[in-house]
VOBA-1610 file (N, C-alpha, C; in pm, whole numbers, padded with zeros to 5 digits, always signed):
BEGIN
Unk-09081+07475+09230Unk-09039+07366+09143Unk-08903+07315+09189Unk-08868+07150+09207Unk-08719+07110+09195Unk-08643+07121+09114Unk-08553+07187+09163Unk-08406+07181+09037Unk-08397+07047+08988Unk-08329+07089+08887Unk-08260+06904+08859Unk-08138+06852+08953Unk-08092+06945+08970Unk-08024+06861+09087Unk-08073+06833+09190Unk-08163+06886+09274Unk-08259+06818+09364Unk-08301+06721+09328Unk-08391+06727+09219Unk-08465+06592+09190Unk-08297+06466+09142Unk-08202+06482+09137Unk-08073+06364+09169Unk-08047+06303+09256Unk-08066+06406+09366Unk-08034+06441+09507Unk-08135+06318+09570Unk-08283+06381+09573Unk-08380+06283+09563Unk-08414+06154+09528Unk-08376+06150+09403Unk-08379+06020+09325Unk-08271+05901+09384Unk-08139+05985+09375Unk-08036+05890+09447Unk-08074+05842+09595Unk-08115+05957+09693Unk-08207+05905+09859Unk-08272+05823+09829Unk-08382+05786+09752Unk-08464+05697+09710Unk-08414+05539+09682Unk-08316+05575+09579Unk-08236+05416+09547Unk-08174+05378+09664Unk-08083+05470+09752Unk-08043+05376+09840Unk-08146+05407+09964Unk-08210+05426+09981Unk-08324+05410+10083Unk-08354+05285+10150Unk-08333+05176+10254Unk-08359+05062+10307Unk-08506+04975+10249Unk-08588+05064+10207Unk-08705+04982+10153Unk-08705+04913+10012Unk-08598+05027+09925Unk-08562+04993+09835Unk-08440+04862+09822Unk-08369+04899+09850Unk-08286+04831+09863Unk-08301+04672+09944Unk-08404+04675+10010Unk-08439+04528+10103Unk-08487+04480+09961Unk-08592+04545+09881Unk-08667+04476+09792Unk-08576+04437+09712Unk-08437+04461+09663Unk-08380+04476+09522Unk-08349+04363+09553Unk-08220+04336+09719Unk-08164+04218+09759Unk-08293+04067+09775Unk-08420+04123+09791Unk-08492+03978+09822Unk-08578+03951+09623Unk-08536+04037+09539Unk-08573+04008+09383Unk-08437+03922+09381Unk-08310+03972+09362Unk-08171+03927+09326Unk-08161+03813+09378Unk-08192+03734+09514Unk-08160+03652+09594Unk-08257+03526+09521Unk-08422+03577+09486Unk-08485+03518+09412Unk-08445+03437+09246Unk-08317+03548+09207Unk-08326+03556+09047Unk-08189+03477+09064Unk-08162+03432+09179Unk-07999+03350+09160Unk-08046+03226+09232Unk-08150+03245+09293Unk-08213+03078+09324Unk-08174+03127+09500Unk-08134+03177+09587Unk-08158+03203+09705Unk-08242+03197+09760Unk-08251+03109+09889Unk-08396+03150+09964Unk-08381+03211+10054Unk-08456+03342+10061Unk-08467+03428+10179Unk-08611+03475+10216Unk-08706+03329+10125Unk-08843+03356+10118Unk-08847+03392+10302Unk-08941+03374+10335Unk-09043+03393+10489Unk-09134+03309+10483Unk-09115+03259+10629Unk-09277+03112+10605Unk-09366+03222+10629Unk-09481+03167+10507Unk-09613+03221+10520Unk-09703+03259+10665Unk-09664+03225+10770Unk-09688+03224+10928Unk-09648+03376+10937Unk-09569+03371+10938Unk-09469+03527+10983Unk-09502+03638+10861Unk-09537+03563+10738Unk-09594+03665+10626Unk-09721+03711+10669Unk-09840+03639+10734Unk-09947+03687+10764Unk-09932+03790+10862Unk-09854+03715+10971Unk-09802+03837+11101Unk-09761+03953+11057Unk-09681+03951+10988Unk-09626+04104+10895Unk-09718+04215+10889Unk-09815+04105+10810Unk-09916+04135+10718Unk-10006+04290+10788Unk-10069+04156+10872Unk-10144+04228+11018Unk-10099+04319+11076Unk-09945+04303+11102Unk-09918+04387+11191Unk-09928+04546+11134Unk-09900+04555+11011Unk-09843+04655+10955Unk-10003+04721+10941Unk-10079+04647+10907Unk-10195+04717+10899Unk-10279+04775+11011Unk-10236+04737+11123Unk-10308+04762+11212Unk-10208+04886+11310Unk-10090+04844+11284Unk-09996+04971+11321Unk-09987+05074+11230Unk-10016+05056+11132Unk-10059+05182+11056Unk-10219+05289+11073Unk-10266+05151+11110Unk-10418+05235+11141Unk-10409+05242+11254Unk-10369+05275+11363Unk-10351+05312+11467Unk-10276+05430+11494Unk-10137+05442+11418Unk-10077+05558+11419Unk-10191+05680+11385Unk-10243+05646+11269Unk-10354+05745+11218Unk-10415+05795+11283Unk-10511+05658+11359Unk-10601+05710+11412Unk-10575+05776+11558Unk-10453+05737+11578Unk-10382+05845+11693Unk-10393+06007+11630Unk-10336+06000+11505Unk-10362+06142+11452Unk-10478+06204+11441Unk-10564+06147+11442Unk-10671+06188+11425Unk-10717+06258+11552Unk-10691+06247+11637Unk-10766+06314+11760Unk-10721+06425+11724Unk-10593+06460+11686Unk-10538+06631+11689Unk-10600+06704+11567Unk-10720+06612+11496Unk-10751+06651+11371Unk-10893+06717+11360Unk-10935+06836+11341Unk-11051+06896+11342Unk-11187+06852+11226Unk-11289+06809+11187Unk-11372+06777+11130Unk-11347+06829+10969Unk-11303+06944+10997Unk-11324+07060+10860Unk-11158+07059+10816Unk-11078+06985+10839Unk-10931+06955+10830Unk-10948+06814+10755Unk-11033+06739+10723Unk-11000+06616+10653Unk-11168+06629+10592Unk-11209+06709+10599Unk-11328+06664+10506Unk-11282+06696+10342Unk-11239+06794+10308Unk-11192+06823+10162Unk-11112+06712+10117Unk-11009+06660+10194Unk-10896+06558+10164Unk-10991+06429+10159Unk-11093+06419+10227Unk-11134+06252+10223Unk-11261+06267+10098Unk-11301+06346+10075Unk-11398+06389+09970Unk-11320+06346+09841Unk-11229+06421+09830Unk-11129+06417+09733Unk-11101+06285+09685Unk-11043+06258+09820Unk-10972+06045+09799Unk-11062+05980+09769Unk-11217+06019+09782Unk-11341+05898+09744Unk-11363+05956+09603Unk-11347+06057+09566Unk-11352+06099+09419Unk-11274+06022+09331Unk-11159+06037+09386Unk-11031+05985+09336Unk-11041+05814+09304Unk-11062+05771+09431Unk-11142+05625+09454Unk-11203+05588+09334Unk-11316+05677+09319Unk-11432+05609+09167Unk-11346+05627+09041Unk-11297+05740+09006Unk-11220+05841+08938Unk-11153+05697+08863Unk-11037+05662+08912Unk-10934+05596+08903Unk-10939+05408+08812Unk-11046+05370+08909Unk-11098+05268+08824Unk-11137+05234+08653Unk-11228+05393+08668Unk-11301+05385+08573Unk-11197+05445+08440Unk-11105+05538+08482Unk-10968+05524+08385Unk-10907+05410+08349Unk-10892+05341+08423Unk-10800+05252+08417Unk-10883+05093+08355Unk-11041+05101+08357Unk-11092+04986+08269Unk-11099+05048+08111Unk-11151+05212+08093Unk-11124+05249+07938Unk-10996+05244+07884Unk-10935+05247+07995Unk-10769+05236+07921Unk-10731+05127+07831Unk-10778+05002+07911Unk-10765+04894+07889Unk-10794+04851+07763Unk-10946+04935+07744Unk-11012+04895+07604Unk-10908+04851+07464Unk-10799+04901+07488Unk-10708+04959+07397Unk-10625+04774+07413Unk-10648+04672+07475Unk-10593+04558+07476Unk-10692+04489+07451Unk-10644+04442+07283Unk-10787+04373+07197Unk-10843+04245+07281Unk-10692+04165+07322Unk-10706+04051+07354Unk-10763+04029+07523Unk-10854+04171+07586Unk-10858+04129+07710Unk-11023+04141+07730Unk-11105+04062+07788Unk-11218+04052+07808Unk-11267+04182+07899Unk-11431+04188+07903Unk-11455+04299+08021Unk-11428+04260+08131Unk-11445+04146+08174Unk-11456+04094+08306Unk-11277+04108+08367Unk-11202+04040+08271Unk-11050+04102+08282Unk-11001+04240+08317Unk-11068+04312+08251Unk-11062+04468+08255Unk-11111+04533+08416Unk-11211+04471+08418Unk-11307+04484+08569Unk-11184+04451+08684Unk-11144+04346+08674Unk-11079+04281+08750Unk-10903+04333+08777Unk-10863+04407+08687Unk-10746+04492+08687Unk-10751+04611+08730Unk-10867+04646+08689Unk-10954+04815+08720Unk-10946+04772+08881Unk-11014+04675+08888Unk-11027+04665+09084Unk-10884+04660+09115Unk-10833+04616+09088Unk-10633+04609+09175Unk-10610+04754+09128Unk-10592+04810+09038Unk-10548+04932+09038Unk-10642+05072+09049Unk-10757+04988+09101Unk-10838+05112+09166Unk-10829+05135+09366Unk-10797+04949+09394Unk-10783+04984+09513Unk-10629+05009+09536Unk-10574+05031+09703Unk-10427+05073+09735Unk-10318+04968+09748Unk-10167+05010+09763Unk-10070+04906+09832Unk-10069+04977+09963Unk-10124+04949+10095Unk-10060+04912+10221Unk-09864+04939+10198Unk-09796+04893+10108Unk-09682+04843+10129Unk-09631+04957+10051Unk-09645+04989+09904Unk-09611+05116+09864Unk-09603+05217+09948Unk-09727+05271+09990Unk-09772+05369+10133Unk-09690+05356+10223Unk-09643+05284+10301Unk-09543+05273+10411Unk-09448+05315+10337Unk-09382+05233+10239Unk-09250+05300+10180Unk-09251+05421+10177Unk-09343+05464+10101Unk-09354+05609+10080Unk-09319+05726+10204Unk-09414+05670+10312Unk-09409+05707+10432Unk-09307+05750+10498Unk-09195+05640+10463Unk-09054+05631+10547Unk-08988+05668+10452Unk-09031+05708+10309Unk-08900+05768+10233Unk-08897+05938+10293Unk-09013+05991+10279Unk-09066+06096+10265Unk-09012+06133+10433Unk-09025+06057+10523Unk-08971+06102+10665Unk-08794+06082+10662Unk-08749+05976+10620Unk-08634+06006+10605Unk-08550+06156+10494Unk-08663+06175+10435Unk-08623+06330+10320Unk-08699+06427+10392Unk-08646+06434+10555Unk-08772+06511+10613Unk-08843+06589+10564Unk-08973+06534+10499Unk-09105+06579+10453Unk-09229+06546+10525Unk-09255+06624+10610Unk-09407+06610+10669Unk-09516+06544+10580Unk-09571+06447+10651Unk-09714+06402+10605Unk-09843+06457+10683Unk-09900+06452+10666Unk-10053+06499+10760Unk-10046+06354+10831Unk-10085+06374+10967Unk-10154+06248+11024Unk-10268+06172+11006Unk-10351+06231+10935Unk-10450+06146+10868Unk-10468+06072+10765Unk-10359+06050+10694Unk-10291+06024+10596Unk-10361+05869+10588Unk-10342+05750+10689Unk-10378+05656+10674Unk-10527+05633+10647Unk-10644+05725+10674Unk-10791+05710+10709Unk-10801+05766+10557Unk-10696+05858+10462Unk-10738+05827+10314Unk-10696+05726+10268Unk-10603+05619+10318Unk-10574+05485+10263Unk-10667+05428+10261Unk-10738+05406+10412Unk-10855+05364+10427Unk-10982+05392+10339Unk-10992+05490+10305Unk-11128+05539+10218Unk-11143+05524+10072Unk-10980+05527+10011Unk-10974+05465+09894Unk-10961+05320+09900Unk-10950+05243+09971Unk-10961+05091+09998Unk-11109+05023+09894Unk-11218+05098+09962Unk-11330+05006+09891Unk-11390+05074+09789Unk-11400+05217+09737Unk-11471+05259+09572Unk-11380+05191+09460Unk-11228+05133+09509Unk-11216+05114+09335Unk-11234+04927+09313Unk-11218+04892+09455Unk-11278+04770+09442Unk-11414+04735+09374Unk-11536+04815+09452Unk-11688+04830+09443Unk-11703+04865+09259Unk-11606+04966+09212Unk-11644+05017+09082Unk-11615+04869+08989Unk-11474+04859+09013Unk-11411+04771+08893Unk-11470+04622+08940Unk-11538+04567+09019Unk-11603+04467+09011Unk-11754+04491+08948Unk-11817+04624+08945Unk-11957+04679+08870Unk-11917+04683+08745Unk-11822+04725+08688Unk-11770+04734+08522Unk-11761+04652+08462Unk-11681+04518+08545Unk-11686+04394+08518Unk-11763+04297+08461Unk-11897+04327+08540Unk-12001+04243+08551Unk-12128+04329+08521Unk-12069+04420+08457Unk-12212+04530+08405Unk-12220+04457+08240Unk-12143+04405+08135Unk-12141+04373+08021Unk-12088+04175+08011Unk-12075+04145+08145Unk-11999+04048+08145Unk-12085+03908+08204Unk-12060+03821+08167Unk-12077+03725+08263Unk-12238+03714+08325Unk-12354+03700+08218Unk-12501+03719+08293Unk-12556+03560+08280Unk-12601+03532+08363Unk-12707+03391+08399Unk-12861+03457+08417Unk-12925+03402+08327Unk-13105+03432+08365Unk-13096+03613+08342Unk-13052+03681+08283Unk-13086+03786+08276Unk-12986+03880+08397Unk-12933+03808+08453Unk-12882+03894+08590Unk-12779+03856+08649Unk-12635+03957+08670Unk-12499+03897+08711Unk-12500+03841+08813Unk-12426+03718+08779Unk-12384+03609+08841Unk-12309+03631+09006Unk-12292+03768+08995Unk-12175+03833+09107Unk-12268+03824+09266Unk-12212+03775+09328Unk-12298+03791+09509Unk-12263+03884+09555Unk-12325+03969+09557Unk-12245+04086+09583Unk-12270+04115+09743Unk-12359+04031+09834Unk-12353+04008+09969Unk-12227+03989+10010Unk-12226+03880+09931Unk-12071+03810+10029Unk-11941+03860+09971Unk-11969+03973+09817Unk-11818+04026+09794Unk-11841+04124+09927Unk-11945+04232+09927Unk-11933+04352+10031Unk-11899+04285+10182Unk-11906+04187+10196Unk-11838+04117+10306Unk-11714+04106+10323Unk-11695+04033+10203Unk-11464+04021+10181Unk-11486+04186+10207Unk-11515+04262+10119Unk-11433+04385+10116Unk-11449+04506+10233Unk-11553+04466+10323Unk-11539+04569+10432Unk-11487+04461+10542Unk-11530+04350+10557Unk-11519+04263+10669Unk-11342+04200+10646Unk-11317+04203+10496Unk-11177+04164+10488Unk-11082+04184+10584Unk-10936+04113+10589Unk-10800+04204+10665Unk-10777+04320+10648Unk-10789+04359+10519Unk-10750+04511+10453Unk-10815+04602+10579Unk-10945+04621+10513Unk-11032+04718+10609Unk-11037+04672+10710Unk-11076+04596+10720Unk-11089+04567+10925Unk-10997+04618+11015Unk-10866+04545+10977Unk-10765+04611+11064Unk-10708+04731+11043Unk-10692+04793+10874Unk-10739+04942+10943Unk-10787+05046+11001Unk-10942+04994+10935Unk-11043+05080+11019Unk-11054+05060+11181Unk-11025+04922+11253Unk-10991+04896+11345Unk-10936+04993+11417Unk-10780+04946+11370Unk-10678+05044+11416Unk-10703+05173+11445Unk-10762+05242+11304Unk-10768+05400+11343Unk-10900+05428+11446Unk-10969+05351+11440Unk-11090+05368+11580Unk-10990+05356+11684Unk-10936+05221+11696Unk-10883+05213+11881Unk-10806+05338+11857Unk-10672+05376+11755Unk-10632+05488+11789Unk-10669+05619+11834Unk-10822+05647+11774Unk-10892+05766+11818Unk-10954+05764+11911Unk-10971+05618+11993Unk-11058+05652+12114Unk-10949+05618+12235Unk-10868+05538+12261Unk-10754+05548+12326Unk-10704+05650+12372Unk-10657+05668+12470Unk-10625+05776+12547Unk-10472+05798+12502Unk-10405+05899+12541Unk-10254+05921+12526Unk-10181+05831+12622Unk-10207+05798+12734Unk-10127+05745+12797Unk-10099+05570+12753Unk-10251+05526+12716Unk-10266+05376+12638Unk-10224+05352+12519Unk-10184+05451+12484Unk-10175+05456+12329Unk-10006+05498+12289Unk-09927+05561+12447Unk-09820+05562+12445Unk-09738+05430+12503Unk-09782+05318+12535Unk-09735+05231+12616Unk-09722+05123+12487Unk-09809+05102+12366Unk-09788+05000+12264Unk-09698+05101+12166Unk-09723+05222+12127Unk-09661+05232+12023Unk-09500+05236+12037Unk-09432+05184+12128Unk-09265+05114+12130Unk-09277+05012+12014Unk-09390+04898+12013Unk-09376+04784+11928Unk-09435+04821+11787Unk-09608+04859+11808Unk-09681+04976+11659Unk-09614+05041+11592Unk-09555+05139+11640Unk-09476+05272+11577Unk-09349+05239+11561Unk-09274+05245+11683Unk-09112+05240+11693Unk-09057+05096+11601Unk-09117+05016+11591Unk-09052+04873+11509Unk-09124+04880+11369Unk-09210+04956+11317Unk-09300+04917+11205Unk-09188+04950+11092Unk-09091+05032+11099Unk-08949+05034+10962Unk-08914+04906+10959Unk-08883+04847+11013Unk-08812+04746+11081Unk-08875+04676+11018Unk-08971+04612+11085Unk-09094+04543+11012Unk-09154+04505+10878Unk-09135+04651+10835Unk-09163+04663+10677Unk-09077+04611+10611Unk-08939+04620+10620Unk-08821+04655+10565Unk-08828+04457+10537Unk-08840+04379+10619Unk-08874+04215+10623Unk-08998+04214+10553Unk-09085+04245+10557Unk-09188+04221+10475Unk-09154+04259+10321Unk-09060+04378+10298Unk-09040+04428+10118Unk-08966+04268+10068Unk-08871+04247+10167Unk-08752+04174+10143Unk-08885+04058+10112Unk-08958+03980+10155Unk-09073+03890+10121Unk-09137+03908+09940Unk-09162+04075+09950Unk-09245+04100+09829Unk-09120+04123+09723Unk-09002+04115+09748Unk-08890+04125+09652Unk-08901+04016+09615Unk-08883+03893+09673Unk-08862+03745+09671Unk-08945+03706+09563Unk-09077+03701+09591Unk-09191+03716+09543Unk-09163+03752+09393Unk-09145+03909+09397Unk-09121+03923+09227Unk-09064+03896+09203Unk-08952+03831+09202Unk-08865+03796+09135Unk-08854+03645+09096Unk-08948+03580+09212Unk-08956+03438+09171Unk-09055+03427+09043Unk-09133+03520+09044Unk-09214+03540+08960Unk-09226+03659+08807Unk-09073+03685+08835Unk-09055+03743+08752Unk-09107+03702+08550Unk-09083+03552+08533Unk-09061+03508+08457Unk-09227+03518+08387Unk-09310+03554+08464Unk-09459+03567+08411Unk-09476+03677+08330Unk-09395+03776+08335Unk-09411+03898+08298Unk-09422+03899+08154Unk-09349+03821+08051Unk-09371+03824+07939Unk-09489+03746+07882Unk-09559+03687+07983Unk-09699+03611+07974Unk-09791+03735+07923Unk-09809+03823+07993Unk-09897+03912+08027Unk-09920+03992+07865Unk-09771+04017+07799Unk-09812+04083+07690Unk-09760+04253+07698Unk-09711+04287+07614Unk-09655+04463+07612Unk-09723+04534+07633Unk-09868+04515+07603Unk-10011+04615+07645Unk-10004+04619+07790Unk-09991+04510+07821Unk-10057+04522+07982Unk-09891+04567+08064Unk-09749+04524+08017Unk-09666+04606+08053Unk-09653+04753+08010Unk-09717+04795+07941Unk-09684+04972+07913Unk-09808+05030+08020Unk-09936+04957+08032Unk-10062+05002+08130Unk-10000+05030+08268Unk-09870+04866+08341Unk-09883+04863+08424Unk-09729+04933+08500Unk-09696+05028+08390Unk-09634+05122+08396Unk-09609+05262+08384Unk-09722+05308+08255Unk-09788+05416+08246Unk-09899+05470+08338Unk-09990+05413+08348Unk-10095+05397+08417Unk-10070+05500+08579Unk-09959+05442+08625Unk-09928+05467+08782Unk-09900+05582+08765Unk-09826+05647+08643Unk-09766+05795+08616Unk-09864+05897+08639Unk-10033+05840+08538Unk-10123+05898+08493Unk-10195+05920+08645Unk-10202+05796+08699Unk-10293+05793+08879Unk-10247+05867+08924Unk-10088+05885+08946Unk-09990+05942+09051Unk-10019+06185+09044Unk-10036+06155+08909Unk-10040+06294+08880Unk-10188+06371+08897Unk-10300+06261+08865Unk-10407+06267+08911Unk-10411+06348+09100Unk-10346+06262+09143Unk-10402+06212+09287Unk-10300+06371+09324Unk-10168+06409+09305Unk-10102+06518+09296Unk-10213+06676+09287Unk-10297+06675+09174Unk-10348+06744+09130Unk-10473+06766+09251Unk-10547+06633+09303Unk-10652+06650+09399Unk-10594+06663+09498Unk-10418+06664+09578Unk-10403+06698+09698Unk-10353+06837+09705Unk-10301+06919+09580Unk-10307+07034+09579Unk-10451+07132+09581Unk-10536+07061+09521Unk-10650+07129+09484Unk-10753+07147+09653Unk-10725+07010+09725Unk-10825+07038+09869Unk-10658+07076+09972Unk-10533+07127+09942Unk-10476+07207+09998Unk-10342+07140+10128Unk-10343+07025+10046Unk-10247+06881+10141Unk-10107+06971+10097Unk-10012+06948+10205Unk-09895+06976+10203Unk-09830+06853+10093Unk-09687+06946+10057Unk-09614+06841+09966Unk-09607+06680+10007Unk-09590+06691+10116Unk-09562+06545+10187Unk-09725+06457+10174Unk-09828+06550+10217Unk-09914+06481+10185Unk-09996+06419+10043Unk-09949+06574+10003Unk-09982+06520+09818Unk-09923+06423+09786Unk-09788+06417+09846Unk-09695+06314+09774Unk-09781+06142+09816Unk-09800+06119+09937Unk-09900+06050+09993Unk-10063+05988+09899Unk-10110+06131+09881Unk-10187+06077+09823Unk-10168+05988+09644Unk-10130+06107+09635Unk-10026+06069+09478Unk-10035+05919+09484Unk-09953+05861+09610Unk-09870+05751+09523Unk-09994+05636+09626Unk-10104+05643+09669Unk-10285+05600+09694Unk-10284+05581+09586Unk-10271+05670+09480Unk-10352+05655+09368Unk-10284+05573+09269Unk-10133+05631+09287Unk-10104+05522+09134Unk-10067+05370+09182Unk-10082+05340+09329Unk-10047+05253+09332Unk-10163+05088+09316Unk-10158+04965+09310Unk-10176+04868+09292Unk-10223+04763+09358Unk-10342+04684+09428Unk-10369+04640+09542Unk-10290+04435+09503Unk-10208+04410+09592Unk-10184+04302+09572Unk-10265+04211+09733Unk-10282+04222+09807Unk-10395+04187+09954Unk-10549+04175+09932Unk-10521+04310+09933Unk-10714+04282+09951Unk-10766+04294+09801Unk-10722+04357+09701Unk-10788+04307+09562Unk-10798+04169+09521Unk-10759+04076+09542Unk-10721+03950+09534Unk-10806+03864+09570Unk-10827+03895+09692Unk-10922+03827+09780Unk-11091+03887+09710Unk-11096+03955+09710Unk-11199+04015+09711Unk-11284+03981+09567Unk-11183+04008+09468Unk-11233+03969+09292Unk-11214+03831+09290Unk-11191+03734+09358Unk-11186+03637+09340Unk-11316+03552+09399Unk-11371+03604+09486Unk-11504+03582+09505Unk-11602+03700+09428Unk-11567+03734+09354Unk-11688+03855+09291Unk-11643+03814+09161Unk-11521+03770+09086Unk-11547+03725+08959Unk-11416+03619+08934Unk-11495+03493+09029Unk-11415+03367+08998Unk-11356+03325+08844Unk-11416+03381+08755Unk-11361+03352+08601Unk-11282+03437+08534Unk-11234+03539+08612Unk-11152+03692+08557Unk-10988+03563+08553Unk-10929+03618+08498Unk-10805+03582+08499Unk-10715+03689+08643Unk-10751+03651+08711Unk-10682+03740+08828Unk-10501+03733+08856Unk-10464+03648+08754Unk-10337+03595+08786Unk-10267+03723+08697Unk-10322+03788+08645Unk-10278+03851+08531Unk-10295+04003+08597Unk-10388+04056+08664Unk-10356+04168+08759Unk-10272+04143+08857Unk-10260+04037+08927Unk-10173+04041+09000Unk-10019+04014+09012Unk-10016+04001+08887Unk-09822+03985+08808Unk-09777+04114+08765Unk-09875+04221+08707Unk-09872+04312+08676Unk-09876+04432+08780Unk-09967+04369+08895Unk-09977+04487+09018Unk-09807+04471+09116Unk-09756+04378+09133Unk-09669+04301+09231Unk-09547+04314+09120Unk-09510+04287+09030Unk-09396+04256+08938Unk-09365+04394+08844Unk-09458+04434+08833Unk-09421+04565+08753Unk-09464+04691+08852Unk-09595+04708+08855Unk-09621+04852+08884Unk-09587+04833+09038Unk-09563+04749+09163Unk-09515+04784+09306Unk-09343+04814+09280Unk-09271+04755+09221Unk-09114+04815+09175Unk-09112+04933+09105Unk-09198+04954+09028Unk-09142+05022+08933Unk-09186+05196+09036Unk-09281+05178+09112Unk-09362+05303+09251Unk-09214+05281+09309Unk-09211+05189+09364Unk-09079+05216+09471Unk-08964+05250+09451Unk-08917+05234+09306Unk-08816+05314+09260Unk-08776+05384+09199Unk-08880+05442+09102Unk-08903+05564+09029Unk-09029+05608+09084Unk-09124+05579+09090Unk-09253+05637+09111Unk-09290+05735+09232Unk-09212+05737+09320Unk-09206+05818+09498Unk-09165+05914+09466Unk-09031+05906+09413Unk-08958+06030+09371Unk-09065+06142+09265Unk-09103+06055+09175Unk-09149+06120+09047Unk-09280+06218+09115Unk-09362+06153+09156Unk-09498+06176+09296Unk-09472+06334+09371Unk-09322+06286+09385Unk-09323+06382+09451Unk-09287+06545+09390Unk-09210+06486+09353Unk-09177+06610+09218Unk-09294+06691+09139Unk-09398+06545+09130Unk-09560+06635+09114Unk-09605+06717+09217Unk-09586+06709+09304Unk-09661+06763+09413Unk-09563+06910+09462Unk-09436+06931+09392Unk-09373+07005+09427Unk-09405+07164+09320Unk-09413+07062+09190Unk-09452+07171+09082Unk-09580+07198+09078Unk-09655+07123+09134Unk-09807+07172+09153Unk-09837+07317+09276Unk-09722+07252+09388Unk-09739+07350+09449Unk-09684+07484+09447
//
């Protein structure tokens, strides 16, 4: 277990941590009228890059990784995957004023991951030298599409029927959601990484690996901007859906703690998975429920995924994650 002064110790590394801190300066810069937005050009580039240098690092890890070394952990994360959704639409029940299809559609953002949380996490946890497992990204990857797949089925299981039968295409959602940016360029990534040789695979990662802090650190400063320009929605949303989209991540985070102790992940990795779980999809949930349930109010998960629950992970929530994963172990 952490002392309390560790967990200070911790908490304070965390606040001034560069990921944190990029985000605080590109909210503040937002909330005084500054522009330090990013043209959308260089936001997509980010975008990409990060995803595909992340699934690559992985899937670099993965070669050193034995079959029977990630089967418990990825079992787990697809558990976790269904698990998570389906909490998080009964939760909901409890907000008179929100439809099923609403519920569906929040359940999907906070059933699938942040890409961007995860990195933070990544680089907090290496700067507090804490080992992660190298496979770490291929459970990003695996929780990517069950909480999408669930919370668009919940949605549209009570919601929204024409002729007897939901309205949902679910051809062309399972298209966005495996064929999407999200998955593609991860799963991508971690293939070329695993079939790539060491020597090919040592010649890119100077730009993949060695610049991706760097990288990120411009991209938070983007998603700071972001919330904060958009800060002002937040009281749209309603106190229900701010206590969900703050509680909620506590409840995922301790969850996901509990399944990386249980299939035997080191602190660093629990901490990892942990914060998979409580975190919030603002990318590929978006895309994805918006062709699977054009009438959800999607503006309303995604003020809540981006404005509350991605700040509130990055600056209490890593620390807290981790602290689960410490007393668990």
């Amino acid at each position: 277990m952490t002392s309390m002064p560790q967990s200070i110790d911790i908490a304070i590394t965390n606040l001034t941590s560069v990921p944190v801190l990029v985000f605080i300066l590109g909210f503040l810069a937002a909330r005084t009228i500054a522009d330090v937005s990013i043209p959308d050009a260089i936001y997509q580039f980010l975008s990409i890059y990060l995803l595909f240098g992340i699934g690559l690092k992985g899937g670099h890890a993965l070669k050193h990784v034995t079959f029977s070394e990630i089967l418990r952990p990825s079992l787990m994360t697809l558990l976790l995957g269904i698990l998570i959704p389906f909490i998080a639409f009964y939760l909901l029940k409890s907000i008179k004023n929100l439809q099923d299809i609403d519920r569906g559609s929040i359940a999907a953002h906070y059933g699938s991951t942040s890409l961007v949380t995860f990195s933070a996490a990544l680089l907090i946890l290496e700067s507090n030298k804490i080992a992660v497992e190298g496979f770490a990204p291929t459970l990003l990857t695996i929780m990517e599409i069950p909480g999408l797949v669930v919370g668009i089925f919940l949605a549209t299981r009570s919601a929204i029927k024409v002729g007897g039968k939901s309205d949902v295409h679910w051809r062309e959602t399972f298209q966005e959601i495996i064929l999407g940016k999200t998955v593609l360029l991860l799963v991508g990534g971690l293939i070329i990484g695993a079939i790539t040789s060491d020597a090919g695979y040592d010649k890119v990662s100077p730009f993949f690996v060695n610049l991706l802090n760097g990288f990120l650190s411009i991209f938070l400063l983007q998603i700071g901007f972001m919330a904060g320009k958009n800060f002002h929605q937040i009281r749209a949303v309603g106190s229900g859906m701010i206590l969900f989209a703050v509680i909620f991540p506590i409840l995922a985070g301790f969850l996901g703690a509990v399944g990386g102790t249980v299939v035997g992940l080191s602190i660093g990795g629990t901490t990892a998975l942990a914060v998979l779980c409580a975190s919030a999809s603002y990318i590929a949930a978006p895309a994805a429920v918006a062709i699977a349930l054009p009438n959800a109010k999607n503006s309303l998960a995604i003020t809540c995924s981006i404005g509350l629950t991605f700040p509130f992970n990055l600056i209490i929530g890593i620390p807290l994650y981790e602290n689960f994963a410490r007393l668990l172990s």
